[in-house]
C-alpha positions in Angstrom: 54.0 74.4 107.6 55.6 71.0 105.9 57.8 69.0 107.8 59.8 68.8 105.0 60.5 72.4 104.3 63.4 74.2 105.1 62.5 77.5 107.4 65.0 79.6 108.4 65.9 83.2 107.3 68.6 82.3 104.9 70.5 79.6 102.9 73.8 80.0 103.5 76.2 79.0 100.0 79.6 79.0 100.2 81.8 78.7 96.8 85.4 77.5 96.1 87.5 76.6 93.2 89.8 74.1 95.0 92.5 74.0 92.2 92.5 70.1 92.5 94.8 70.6 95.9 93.7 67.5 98.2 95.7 69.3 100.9 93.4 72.4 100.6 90.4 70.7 99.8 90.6 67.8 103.0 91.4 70.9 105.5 88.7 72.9 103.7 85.7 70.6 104.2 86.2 69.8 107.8 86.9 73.8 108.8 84.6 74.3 111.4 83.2 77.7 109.8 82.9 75.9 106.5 80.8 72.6 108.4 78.0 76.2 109.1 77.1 76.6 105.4 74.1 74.3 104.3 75.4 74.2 100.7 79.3 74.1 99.3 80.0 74.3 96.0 83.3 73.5 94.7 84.5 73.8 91.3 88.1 71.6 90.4 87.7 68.9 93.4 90.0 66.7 93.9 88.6 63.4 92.5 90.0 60.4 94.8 88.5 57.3 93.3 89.2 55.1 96.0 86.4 57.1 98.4 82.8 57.9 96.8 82.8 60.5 99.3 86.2 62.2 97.5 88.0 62.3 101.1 86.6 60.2 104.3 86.1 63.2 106.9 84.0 65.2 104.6 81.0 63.0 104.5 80.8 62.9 108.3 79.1 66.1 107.5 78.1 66.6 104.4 76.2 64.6 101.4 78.2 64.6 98.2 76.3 65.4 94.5 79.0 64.6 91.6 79.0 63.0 89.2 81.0 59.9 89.1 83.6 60.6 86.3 87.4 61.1 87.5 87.3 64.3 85.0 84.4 65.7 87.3 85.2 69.7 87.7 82.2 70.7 89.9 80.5 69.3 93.1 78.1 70.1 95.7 78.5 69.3 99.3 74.6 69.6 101.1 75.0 69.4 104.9 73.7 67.2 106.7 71.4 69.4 108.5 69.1 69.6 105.8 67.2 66.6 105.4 67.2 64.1 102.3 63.5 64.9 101.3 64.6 68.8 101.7 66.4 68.5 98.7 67.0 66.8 94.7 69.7 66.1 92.8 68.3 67.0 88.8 71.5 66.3 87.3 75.2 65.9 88.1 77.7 66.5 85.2 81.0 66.6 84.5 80.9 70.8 84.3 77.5 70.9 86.1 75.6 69.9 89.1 72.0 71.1 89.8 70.1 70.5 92.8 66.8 71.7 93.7 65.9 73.0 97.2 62.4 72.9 99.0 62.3 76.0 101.4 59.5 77.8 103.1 59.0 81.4 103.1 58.0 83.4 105.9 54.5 82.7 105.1 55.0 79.3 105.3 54.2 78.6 101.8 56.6 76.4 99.5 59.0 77.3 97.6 61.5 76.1 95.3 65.7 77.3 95.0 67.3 75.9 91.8 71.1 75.6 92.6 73.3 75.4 90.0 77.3 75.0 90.1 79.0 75.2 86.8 82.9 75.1 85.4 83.9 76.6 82.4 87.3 75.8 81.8 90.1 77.9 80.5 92.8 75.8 79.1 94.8 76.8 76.1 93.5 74.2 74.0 89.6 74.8 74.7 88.2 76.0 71.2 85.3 78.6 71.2 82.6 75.8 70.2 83.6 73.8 74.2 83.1 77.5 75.6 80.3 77.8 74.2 78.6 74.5 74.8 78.6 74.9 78.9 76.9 78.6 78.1 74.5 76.5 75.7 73.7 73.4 78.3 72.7 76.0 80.5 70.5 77.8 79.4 69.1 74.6 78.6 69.0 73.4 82.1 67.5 77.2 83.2 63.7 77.2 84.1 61.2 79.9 84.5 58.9 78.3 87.3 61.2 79.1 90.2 64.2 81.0 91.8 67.8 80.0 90.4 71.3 80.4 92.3 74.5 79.9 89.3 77.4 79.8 91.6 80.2 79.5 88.4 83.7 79.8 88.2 83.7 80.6 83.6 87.2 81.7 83.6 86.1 84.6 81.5 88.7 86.7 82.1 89.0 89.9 80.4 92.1 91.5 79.0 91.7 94.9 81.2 92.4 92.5 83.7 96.1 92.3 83.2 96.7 96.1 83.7 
């Protein structure tokens, strides 16, 4: 086996839209049950621009993936536990982070766990044509040579809904 490889019988992912509440999302990240999950993705963060790590506490735990823009709407939070060279950041947008995962199965061969955490968002104002360009970016970003996570919040919400 690879020292580099992550072997264990599961990847635990945890998802959350956060809603932009700094309250919620500092007592969030440090939860103890929450500090158990190797990878948290978080749609809406709060963007505090005056930490790189969005909140101080956090990063005692996990690495941060975001990219740098105060309009940021998605994140991922990689614990600690798993080790730099387990793991790649492929892109970090504003509406979509991707990292990519090395993992071993159970017969110890490699494999590869494309994460991807994307943000559609629902205002008002957003015409079909923005909709459709998260939809469009990716399936660009979607690859055939390996196994692919989309944790998403689309804010597709259907009228039958309401009843």
């Amino acid at each position: 086996m690879n020292n580099f490889m992550i072997k264990q019988s599961f990847l635990q992912i945890l998802q959350y839209n956060i809603r932009k509440s700094l309250r919620i999302q500092e007592s969030f990240l440090i939860d103890k049950e929450v500090r158990e999950f190797n990878i948290v993705a978080i749609q809406k963060q709060n963007c505090n621009n005056n930490d790189s790590q969005s909140f101080s506490s956090a990063h005692n735990f996990f690495h941060l993936v975001k990219n740098s823009s105060s309009q940021s709407r998605t994140c991922i939070y990689v614990n600690k536990c798993l080790r730099l060279n387990q793991w790649i950041v492929e892109t970090a947008e504003s509406d979509i982070c991707l990292i990519r995962i090395l993992t071993c199965n159970t017969d110890d061969e490699t494999q590869t766990l494309r994460l991807l955490n994307v943000y559609n968002s629902c205002s008002l104002f957003t015409t079909f044509t923005e909709r459709s360009s998260i939809i469009s970016r990716l399936n660009e970003l979607l690859k055939n040579d390996c196994e692919q996570l989309i944790v998403e919040d689309f804010n597709l919400h259907h009228s039958h809904w309401e009843e």
